[in-house]
C-alpha positions, -999 to +999 in steps of 0.1 A: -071+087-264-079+050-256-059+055-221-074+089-215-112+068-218-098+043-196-088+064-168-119+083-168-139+051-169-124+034-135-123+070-119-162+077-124-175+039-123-152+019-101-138+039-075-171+053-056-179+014-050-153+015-026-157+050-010-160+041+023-175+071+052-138+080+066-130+085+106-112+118+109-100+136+136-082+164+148-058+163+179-043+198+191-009+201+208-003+226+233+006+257+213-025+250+191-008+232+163-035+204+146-028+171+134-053+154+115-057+115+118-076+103+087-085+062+081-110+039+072-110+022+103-087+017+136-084-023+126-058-044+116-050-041+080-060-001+077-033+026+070-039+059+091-031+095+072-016+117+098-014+153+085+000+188+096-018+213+068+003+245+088+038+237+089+054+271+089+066+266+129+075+235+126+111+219+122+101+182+118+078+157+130+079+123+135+048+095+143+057+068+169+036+038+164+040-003+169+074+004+182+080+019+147+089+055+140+076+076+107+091+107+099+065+134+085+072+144+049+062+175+029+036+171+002+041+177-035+036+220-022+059+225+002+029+236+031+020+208+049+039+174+066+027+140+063+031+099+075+013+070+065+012+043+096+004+008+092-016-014+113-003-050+110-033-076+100-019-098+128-019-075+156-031-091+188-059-070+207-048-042+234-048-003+237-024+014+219-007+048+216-001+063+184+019+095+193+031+125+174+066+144+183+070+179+169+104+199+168+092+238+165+115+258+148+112+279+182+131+254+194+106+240+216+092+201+210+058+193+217+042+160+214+001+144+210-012+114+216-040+091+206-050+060+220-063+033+198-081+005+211-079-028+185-092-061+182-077-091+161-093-098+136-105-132+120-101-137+084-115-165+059-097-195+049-096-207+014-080-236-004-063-232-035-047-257-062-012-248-080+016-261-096+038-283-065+066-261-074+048-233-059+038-248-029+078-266-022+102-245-049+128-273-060+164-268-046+174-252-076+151-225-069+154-224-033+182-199-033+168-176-060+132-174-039+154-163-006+175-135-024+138-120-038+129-116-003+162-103+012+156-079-024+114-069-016+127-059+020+155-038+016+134-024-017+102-011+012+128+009+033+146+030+006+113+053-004+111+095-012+111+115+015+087+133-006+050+123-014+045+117-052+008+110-051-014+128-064-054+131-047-073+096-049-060+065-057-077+046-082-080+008-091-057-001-115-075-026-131-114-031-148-121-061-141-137-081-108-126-067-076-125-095-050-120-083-013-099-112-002-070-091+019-060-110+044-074-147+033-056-173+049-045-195+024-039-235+020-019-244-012-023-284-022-035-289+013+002-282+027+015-249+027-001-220+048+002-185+038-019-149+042-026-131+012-013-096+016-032-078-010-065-077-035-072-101-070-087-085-097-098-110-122-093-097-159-089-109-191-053-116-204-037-090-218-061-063-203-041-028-196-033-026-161-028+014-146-010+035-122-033+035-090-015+069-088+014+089-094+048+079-082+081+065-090+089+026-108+116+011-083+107-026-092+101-038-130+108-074-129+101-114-130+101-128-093+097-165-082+064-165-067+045-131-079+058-134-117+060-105-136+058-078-115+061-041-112+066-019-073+060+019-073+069+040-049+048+068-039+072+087-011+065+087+024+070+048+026+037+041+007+045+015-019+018-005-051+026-037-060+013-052-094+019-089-098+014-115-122+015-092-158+019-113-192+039-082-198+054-051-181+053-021-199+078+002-176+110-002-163+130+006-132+133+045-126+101+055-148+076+080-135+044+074-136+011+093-134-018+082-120-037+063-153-009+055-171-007+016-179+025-002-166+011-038-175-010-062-189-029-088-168-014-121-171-006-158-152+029-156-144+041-167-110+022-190-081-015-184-096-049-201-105-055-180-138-049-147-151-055-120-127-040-089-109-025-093-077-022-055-061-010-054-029+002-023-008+030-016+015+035+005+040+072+005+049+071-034+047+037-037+067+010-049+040-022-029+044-055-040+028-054-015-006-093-006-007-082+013+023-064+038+005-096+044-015-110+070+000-078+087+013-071+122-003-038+142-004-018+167-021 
């Protein structure tokens, strides 16, 4: 009952904060076959929706971007495709050309394309004090804070081929939202880094939740972001929770939207407890507020 009251209550009195008017758009190929763009914003650090609804002629698709490729999925029914494209925080201004390829099951391909003008973007720097072992890890750590890495990005390119979401995400924690995506960072006055995600300052132990349905692929203690706990959501979408006092799944659990997986804690390279959630997008970090307002199947 207690989780059920604490669902409800960041649904109905956190979420609307954050949601944003949305830019949406429609872009017909040849044979009349619509793919919808949904964001926030074209700018660096948004993740764009693209979305087929009528998929019934249609083989595949596949979203070329940033000299990546995304291959369209199917949602949770089985009707419609859909690919969730990043846009780096560090892209340097230009006109670019998000394009969509689509096989027909006719056995004709047709393709669409948008172009997307962006600007860089400027973000605030901030000073921080923390232990000197996690500004310079000691040698004896050195090794263990590599293989994390090599482990975080081989973890962002194995993801379901199916979306697991389920309608809005949420914010998985009650506390103090703090819109600091993309803050560029000096630890002890030496070491430089951008912070790839949102802190949510909370009071230890406080039940941390699901920002929405998905699969547990990460349920572990690393170096720098402590006790900490990936889901995937399909599609290449990926939630990152760092910093727990306690986790409270484990690898291969899935999750619905509300359910707690943590509690807030000060494990890892922090100031004081807090929640550290971050969102990938195969590898790409993506401000999360920006998912906000994003609906699917």
């Amino acid at each position: 009952m207690k989780k059920v009251f604490y669902f409800l209550f960041l649904f109905i009195f956190l979420s609307p904060v954050f949601l944003l008017s949305l830019h949406q758009e429609k872009l017909l190929t040849q044979s009349g076959v619509a793919v919808e763009l949904t964001c926030r914003a074209f700018e660096p650090g948004e993740i764009i929706g693209v979305s087929i609804k009528d998929s019934s002629t249609i083989k595949k698709a596949e979203v070329r971007f940033l000299g990546k490729k995304y291959s369209m999925g199917r949602d949770k029914i089985d009707t419609g495709l859909l690919a969730f494209v990043s846009i780096d925080l560090g892209i340097e201004s230009g006109l670019y050309t998000l394009e969509i390829l689509i096989d027909r099951a006719l056995g004709e391909w047709e393709r669409v394309q948008k172009k997307i003008p962006l600007s860089a973007k400027e973000y605030p720097l901030r000073k921080l004090w923390v232990d000197e072992k996690f500004v310079w890890p000691p040698p004896e750590y050195r090794e263990r804070v590599e293989w994390e890495g090599e482990i975080l990005r081989a973890l962002y390119e194995i993801t379901a081929s199916q979306w697991l979401g389920e309608g809005l995400f949420i914010i998985p924690s009650s506390g103090k939202v703090r819109s600091n995506f993309g803050e560029r960072r000096i630890y002890n006055n030496d070491r430089r880094s951008t912070h790839g995600g949102i802190d949510i300052s909370s009071p230890y132990g406080a039940p941390v939740i699901a920002s929405n349905s998905g699969r547990v692929v990460l349920a572990s203690k690393f170096y720098y972001a402590g006790k900490m706990v990936i889901i995937d959501h399909g599609l290449g979408l990926f939630t990152q929770y760092c910093h727990f006092s306690k986790i409270r799944v484990k690898r291969g659990d899935l999750v619905k939207k509300g359910d707690i997986i943590g509690e807030i804690g000060a494990t890892g390279r922090v100031t004081g407890p807090h929640l550290h959630w971050g969102v990938k997008v195969f590898g790409n970090s993506i401000d999360p507020l920006s998912l906000l307002s994003l609906k699917f199947k």
